[in-house]
C-alpha positions in Angstrom: 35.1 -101.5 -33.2 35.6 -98.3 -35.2 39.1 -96.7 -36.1 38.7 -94.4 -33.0 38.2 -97.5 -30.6 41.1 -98.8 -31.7 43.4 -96.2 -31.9 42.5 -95.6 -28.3 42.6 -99.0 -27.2 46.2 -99.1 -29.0 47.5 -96.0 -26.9 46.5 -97.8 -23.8 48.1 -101.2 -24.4 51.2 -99.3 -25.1 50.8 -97.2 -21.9 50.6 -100.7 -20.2 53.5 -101.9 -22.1 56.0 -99.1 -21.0 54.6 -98.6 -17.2 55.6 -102.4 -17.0 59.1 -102.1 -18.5 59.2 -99.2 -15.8 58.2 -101.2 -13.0 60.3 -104.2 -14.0 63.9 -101.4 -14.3 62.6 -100.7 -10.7 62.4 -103.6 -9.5 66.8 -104.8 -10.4 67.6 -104.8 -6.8 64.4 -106.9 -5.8 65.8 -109.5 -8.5 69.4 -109.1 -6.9 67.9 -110.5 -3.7 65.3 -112.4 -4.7 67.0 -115.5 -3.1 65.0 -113.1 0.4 61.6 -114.3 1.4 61.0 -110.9 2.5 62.6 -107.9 0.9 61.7 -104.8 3.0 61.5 -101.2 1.5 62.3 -98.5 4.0 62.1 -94.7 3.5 61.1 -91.4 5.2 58.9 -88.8 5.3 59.0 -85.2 6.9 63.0 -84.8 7.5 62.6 -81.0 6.6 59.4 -79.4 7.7 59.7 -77.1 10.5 56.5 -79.0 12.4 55.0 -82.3 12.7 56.7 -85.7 13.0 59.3 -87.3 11.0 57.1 -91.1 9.3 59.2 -93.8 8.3 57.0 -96.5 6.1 58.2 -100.4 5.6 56.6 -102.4 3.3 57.4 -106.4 1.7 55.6 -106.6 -1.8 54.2 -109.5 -2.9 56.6 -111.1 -5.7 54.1 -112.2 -7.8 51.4 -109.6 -8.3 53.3 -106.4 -9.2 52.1 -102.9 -8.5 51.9 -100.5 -11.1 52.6 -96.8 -10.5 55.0 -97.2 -8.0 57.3 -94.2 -7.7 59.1 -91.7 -5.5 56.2 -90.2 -3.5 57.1 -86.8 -4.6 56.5 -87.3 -8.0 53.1 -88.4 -7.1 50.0 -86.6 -7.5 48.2 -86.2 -3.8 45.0 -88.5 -5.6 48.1 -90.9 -6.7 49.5 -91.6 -3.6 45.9 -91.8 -2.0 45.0 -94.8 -4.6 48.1 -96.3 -4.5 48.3 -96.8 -0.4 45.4 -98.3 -0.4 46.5 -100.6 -3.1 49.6 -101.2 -1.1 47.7 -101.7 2.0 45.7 -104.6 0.3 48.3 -106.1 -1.4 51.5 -105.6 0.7 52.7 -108.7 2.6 53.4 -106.6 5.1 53.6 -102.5 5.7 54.5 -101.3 9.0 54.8 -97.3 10.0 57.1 -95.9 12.6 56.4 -92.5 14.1 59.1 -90.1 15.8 57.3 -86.6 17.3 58.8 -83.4 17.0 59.4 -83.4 20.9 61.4 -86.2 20.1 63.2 -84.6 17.4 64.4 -81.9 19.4 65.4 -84.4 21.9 68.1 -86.6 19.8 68.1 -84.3 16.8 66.5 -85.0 13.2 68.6 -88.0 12.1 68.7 -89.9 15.1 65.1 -90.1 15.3 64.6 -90.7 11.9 66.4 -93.8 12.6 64.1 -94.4 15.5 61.3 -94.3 13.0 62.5 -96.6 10.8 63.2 -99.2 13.7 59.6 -98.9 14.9 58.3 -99.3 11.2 60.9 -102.6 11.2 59.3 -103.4 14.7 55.8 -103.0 13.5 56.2 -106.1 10.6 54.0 -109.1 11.3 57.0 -110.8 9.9 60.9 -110.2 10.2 62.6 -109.1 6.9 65.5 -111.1 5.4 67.2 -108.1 3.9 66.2 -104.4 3.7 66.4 -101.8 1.1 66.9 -98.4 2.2 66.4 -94.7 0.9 70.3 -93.8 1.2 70.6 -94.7 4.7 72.5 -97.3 7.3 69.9 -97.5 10.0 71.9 -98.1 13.1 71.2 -101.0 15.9 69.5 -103.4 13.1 70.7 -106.5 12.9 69.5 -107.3 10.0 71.1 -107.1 6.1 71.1 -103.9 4.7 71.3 -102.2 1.1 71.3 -98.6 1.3 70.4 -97.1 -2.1 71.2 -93.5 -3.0 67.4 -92.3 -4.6 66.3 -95.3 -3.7 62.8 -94.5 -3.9 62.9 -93.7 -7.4 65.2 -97.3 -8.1 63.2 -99.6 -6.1 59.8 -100.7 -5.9 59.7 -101.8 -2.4 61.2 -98.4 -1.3 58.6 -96.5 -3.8 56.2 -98.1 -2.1 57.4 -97.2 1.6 57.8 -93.8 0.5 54.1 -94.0 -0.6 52.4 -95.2 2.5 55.1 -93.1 4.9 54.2 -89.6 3.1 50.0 -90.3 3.1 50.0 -91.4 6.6 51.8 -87.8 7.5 50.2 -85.3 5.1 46.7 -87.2 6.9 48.4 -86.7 10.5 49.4 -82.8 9.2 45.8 -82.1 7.6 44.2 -83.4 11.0 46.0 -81.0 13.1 45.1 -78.0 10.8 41.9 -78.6 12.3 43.1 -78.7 15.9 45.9 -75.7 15.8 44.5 -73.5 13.0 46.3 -70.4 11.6 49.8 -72.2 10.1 48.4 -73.8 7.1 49.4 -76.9 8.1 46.6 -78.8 5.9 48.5 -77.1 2.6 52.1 -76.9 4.2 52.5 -80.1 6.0 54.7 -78.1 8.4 57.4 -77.2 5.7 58.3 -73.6 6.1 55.8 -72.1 3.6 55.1 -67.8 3.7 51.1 -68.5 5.1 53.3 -70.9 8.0 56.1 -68.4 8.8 53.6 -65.4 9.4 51.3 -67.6 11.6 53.8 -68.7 13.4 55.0 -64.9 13.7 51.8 -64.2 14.6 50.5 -66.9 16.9 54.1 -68.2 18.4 55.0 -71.7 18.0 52.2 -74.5 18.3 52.8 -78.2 20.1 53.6 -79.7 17.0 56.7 -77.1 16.0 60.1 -78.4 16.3 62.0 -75.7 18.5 65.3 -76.8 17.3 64.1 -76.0 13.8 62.2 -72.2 14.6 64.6 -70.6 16.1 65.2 -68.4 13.4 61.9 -67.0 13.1 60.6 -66.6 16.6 
């Protein structure tokens, strides 16, 4: 091996090195409760946009074969996320996805069904969790333990990795109805309130998938 190899080979154990100290500083509160069988991560995508649903992703890691990578799903390149669900989805114990639709959101308002989201990604376990880690949140009418943790999905692994699997199974459900209601942008936008979105919806009026409560202003 020349000097060259080695150098390289070097910078990428050291890479490996610090990604697992990472991992490990995000993974406190799964140590705090590792007396759990199953720690559940909870988090939400799609609070903001003015169309589409709001996705809530739960997911139980396995506790002994860490996932690398695992951050907020905004820091996350698009290719990222895309690797790392499918490595969650392999790996996870369990990952369930809950699914509120903007009708609904209108109905009960933003934060009530965001809740509703998160119950149906509980609800769609194969298992019942022990305790549950949440983005910042008390999700109402569980009766099960819960730790709500302000950024959570940057502090926790388990919540990084709900983060993850909500925010790819939405941005797929957004890019897929840019090909059915064409003209907002939605494959680029993902329904948030983008200049491209605002003038199609100007242009074309609201689409099935807008939220009324959240358009007033600009139709």
């Amino acid at each position: 091996m020349n000097k060259r190899e080695e150098e390289k080979l070097r910078k990428q154990e050291e890479k490996l090195l610090k990604e697992l100290e990472r991992t490990e500083s995000m993974s406190v509160y799964e140590k705090e409760y590792d007396m759990c069988r199953y720690i559940c991560g909870i988090d939400e995508v799609g609070r903001g946009p003015l169309a589409g649903p709001v996705v809530a992703g739960a997911v139980i890691l396995p506790k002994d074969n860490p996932i690398l990578y695992l951050n907020d799903s905004k820091k996350l390149s698009a290719k990222k996320r895309e690797l790392l669900y499918d490595e969650i989805m392999e790996k996870a114990v369990a990952a369930g996805i809950g699914i509120a639709s903007p009708q609904r959101i209108d109905e009960i308002n933003i934060l009530q069904a965001t809740y509703e989201a998160m119950r149906m990604a509980i609800a769609d376990l194969k298992m019942r969790p022990d305790i549950l880690l949440n983005d910042a949140v008390t999700i109402p009418e569980v009766d099960i333990p819960q730790v709500p943790i302000i950024k959570g999905d940057a502090k926790s692994v388990s919540i990084a990795a709900a983060s993850i699997i909500a925010k790819v199974t939405r941005d797929r459900l957004m890019v897929e109805y840019d090909e059915v209601l064409p003209g907002y942008d939605f494959a680029k936008n993902k329904g948030y309130g983008t200049k491209a979105h605002i003038a199609g919806l100007k242009e074309l009026g609201p689409s099935p998938i807008h939220r009324a409560t959240f358009i007033r202003n600009f139709v």
